[in-house]
PQR file with spaces between the fields and no chain letter, atoms N, CA, C, O and H, PARSE charges and radii, in Angstrom:
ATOM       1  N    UNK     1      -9.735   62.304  -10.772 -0.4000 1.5000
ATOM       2  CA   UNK     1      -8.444   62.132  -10.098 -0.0000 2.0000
ATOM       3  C    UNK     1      -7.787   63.499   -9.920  0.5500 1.7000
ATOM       4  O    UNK     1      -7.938   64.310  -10.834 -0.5500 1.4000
ATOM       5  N    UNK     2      -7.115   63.824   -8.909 -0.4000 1.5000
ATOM       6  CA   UNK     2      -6.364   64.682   -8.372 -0.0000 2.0000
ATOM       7  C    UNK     2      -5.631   64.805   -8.864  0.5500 1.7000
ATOM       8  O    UNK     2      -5.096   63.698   -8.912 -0.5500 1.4000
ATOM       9  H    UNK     2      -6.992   63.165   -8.167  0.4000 1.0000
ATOM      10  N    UNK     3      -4.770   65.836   -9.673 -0.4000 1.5000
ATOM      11  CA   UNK     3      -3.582   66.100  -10.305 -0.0000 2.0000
ATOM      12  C    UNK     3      -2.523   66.367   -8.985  0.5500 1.7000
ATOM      13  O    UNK     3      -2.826   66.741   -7.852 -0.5500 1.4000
ATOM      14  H    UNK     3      -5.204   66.736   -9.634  0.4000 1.0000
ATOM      15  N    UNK     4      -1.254   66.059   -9.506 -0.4000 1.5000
ATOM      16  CA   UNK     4      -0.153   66.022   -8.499 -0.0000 2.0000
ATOM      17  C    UNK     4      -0.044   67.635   -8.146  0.5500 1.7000
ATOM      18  O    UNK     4      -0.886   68.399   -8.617 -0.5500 1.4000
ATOM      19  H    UNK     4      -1.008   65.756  -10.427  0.4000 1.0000
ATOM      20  N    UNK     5       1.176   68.199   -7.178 -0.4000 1.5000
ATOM      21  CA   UNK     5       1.316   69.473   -7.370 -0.0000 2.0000
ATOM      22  C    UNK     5       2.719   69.790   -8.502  0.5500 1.7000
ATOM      23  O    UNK     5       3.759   69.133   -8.536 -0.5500 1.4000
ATOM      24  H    UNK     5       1.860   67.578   -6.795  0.4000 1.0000
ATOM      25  N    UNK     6       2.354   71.036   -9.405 -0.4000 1.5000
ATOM      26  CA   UNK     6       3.523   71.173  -10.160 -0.0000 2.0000
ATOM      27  C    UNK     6       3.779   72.451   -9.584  0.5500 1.7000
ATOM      28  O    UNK     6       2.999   73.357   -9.290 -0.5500 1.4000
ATOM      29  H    UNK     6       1.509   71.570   -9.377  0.4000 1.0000
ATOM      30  N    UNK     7       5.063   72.354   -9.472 -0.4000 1.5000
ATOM      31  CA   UNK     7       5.980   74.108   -8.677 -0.0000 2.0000
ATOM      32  C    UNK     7       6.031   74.605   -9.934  0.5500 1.7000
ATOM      33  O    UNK     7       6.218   74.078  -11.031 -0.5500 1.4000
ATOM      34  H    UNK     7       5.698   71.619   -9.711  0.4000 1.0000
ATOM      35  N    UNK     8       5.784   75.976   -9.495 -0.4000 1.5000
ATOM      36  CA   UNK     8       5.692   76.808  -10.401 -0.0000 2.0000
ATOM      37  C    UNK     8       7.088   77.723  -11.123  0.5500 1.7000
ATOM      38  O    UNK     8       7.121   78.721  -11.843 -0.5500 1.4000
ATOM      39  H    UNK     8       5.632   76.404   -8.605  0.4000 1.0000
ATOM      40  N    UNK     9       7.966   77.004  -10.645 -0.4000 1.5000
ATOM      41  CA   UNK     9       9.368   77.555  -11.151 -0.0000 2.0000
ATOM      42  C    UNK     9       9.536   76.556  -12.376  0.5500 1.7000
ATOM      43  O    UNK     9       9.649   75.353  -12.613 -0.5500 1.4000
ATOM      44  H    UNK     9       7.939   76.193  -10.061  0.4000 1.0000
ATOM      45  N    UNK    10       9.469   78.102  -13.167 -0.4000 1.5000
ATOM      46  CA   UNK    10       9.979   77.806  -14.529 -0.0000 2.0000
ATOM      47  C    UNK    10      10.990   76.864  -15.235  0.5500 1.7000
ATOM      48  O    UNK    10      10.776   76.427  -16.366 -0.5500 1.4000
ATOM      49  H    UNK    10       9.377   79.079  -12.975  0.4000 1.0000
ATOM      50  N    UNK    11      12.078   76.577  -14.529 -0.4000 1.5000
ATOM      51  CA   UNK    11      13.350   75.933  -14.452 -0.0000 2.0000
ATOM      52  C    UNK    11      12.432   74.272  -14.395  0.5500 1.7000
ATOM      53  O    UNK    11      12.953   73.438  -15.136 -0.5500 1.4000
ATOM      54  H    UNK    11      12.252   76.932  -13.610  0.4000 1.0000
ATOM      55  N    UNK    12      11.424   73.868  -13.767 -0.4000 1.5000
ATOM      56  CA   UNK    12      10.982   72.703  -13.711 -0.0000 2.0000
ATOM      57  C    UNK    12       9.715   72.924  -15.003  0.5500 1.7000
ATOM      58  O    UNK    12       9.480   71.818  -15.488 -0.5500 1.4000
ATOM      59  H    UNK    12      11.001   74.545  -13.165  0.4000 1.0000
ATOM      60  N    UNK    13       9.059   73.778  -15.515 -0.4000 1.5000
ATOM      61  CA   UNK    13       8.212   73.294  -16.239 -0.0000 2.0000
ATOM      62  C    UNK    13       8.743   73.148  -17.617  0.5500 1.7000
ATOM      63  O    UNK    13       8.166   72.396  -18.402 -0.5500 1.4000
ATOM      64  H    UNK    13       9.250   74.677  -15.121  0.4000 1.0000
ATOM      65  N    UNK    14       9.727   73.766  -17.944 -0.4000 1.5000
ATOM      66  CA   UNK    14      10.847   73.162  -19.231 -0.0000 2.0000
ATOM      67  C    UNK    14      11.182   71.966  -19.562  0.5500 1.7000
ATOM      68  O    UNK    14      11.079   71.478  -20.687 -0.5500 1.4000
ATOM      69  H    UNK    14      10.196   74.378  -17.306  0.4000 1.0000
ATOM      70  N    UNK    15      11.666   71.363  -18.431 -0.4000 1.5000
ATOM      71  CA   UNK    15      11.901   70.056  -18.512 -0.0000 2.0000
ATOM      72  C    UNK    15      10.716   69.324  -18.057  0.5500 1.7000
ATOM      73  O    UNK    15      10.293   69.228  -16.905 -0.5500 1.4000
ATOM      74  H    UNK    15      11.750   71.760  -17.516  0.4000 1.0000
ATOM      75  N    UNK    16      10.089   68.660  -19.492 -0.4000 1.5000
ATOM      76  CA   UNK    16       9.309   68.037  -18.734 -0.0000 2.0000
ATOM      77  C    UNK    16       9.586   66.452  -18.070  0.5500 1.7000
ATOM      78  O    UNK    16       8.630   65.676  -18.068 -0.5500 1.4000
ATOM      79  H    UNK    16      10.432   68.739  -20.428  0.4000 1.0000
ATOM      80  N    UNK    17      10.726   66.065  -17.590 -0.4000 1.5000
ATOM      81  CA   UNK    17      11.218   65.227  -17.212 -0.0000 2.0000
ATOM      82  C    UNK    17      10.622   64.768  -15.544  0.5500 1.7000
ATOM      83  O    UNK    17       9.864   63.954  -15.015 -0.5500 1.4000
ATOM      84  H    UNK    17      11.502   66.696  -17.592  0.4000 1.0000
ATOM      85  N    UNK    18      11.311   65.618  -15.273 -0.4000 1.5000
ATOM      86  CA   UNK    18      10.870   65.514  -13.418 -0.0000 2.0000
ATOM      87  C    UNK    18       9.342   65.577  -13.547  0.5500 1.7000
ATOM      88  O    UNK    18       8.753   64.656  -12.979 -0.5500 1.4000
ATOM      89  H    UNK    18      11.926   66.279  -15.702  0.4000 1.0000
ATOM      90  N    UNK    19       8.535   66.544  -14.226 -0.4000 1.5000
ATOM      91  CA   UNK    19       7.161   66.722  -14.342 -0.0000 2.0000
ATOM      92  C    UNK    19       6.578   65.561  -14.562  0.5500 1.7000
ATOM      93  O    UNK    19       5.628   65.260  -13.839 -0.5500 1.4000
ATOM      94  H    UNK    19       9.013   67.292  -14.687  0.4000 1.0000
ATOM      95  N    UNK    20       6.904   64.876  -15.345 -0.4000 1.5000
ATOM      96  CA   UNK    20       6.393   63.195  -15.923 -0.0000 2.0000
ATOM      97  C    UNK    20       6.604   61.711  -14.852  0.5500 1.7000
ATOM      98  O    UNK    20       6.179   60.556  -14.837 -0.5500 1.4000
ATOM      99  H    UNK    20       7.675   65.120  -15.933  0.4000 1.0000
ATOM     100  N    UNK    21       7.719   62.749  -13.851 -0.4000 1.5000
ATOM     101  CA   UNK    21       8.448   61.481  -12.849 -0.0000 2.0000
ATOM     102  C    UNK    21       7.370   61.552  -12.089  0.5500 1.7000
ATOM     103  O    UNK    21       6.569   60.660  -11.811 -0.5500 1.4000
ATOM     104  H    UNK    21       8.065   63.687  -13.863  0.4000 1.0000
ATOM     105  N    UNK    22       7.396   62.862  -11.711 -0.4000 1.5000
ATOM     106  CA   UNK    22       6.483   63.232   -9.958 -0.0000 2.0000
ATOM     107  C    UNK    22       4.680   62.194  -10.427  0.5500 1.7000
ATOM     108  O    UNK    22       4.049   61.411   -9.717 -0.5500 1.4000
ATOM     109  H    UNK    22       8.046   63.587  -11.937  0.4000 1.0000
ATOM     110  N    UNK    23       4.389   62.680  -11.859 -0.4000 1.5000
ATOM     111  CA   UNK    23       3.159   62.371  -12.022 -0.0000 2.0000
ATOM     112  C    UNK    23       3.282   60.381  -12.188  0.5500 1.7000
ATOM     113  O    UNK    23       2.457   59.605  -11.705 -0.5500 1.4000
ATOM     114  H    UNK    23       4.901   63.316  -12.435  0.4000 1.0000
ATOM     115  N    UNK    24       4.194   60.087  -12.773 -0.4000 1.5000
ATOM     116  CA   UNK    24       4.287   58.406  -12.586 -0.0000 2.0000
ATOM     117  C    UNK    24       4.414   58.250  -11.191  0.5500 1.7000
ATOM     118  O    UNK    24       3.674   57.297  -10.947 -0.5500 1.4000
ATOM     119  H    UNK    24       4.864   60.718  -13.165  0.4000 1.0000
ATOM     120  N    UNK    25       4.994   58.686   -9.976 -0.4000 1.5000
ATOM     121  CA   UNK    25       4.936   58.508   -8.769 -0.0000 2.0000
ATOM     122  C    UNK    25       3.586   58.816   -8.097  0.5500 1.7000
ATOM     123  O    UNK    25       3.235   58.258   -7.058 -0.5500 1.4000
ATOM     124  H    UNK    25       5.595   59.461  -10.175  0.4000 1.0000
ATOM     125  N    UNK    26       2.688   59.931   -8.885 -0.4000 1.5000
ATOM     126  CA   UNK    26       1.837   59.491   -7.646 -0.0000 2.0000
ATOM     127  C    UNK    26       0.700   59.198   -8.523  0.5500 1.7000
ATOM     128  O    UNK    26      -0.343   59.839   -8.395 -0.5500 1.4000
ATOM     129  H    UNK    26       2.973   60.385   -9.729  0.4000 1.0000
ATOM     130  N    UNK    27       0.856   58.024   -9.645 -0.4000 1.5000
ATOM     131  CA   UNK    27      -0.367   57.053  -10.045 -0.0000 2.0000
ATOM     132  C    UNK    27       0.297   56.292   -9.224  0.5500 1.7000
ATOM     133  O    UNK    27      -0.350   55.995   -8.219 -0.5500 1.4000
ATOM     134  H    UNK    27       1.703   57.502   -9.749  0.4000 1.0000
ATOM     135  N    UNK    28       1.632   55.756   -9.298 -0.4000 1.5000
ATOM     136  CA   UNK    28       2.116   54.536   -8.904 -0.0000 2.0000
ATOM     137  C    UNK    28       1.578   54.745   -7.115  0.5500 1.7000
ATOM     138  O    UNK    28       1.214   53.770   -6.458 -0.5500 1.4000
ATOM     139  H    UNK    28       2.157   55.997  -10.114  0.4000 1.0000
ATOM     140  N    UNK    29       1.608   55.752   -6.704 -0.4000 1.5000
ATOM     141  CA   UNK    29       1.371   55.816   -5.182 -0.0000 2.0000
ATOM     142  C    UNK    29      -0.351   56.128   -4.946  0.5500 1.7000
ATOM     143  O    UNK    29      -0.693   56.058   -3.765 -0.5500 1.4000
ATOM     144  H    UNK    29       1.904   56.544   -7.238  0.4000 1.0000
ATOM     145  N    UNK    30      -1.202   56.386   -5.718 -0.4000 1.5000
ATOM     146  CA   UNK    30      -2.209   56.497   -5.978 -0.0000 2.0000
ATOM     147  C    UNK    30      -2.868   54.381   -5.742  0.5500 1.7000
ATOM     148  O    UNK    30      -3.624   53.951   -4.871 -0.5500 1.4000
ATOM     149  H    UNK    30      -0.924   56.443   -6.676  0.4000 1.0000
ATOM     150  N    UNK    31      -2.139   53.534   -6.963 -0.4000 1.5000
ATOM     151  CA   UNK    31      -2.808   52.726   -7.295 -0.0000 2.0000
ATOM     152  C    UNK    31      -3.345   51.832   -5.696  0.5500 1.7000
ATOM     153  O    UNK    31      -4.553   51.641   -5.553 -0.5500 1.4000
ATOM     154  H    UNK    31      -1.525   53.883   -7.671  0.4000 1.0000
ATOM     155  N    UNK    32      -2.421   51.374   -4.656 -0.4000 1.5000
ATOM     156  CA   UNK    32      -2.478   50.977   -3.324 -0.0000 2.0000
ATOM     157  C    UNK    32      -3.442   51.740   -2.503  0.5500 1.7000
ATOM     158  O    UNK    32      -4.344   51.251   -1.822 -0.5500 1.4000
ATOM     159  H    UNK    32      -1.440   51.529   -4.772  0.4000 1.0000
ATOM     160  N    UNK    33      -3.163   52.953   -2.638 -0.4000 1.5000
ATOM     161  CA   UNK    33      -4.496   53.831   -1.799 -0.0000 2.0000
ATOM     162  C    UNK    33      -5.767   53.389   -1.846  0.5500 1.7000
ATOM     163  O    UNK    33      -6.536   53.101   -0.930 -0.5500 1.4000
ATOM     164  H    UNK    33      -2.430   53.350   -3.191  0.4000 1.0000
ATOM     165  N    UNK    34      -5.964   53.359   -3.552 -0.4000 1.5000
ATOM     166  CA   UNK    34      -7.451   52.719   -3.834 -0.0000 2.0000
ATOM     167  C    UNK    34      -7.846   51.754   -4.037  0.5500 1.7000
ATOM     168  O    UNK    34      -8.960   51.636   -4.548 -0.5500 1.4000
ATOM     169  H    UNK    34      -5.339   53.594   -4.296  0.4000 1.0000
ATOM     170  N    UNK    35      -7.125   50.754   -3.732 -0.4000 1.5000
ATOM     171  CA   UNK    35      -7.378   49.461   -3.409 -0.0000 2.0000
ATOM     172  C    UNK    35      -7.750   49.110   -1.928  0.5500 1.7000
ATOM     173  O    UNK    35      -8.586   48.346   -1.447 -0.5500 1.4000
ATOM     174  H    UNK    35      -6.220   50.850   -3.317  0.4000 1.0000
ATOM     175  N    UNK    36      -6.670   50.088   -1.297 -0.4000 1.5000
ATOM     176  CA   UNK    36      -7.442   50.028    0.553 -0.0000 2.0000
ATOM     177  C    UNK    36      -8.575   50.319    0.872  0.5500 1.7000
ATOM     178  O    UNK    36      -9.121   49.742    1.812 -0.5500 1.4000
ATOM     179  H    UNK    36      -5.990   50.709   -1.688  0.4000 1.0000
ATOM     180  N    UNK    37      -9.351   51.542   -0.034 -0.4000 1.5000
ATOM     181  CA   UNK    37     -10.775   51.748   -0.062 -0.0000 2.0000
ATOM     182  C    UNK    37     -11.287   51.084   -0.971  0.5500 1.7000
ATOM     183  O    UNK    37     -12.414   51.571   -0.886 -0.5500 1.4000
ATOM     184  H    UNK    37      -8.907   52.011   -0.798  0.4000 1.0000
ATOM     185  N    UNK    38     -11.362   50.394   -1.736 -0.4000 1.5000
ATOM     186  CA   UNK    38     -12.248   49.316   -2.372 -0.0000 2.0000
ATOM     187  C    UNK    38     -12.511   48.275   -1.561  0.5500 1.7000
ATOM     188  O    UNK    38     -13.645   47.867   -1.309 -0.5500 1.4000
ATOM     189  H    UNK    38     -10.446   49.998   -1.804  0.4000 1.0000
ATOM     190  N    UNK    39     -11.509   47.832   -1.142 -0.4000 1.5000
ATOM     191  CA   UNK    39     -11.665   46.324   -0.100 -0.0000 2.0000
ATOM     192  C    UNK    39     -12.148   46.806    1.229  0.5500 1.7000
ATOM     193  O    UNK    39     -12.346   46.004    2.142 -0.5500 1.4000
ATOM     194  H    UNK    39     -10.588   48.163   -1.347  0.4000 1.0000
């Protein structure tokens, strides 16, 4: 699996808050994709 992109400004890799959001958004946007190519 493809890791999301993380920006490289420091100010975001501190918090790993937004970092944890972006990555729940794109399993959650991931899971539909690969179901369109399975079926």
């Amino acid at each position: 699996m493809a890791a999301p992109r993380i920006p490289s400004q420091p100010s975001d890799i501190k918090t790993s808050t937004p970092i944890e959001h972006k990555i729940r958004n794109f399993k959650d946007c991931q899971v539909p994709v690969l179901q369109m190519f399975a079926s």
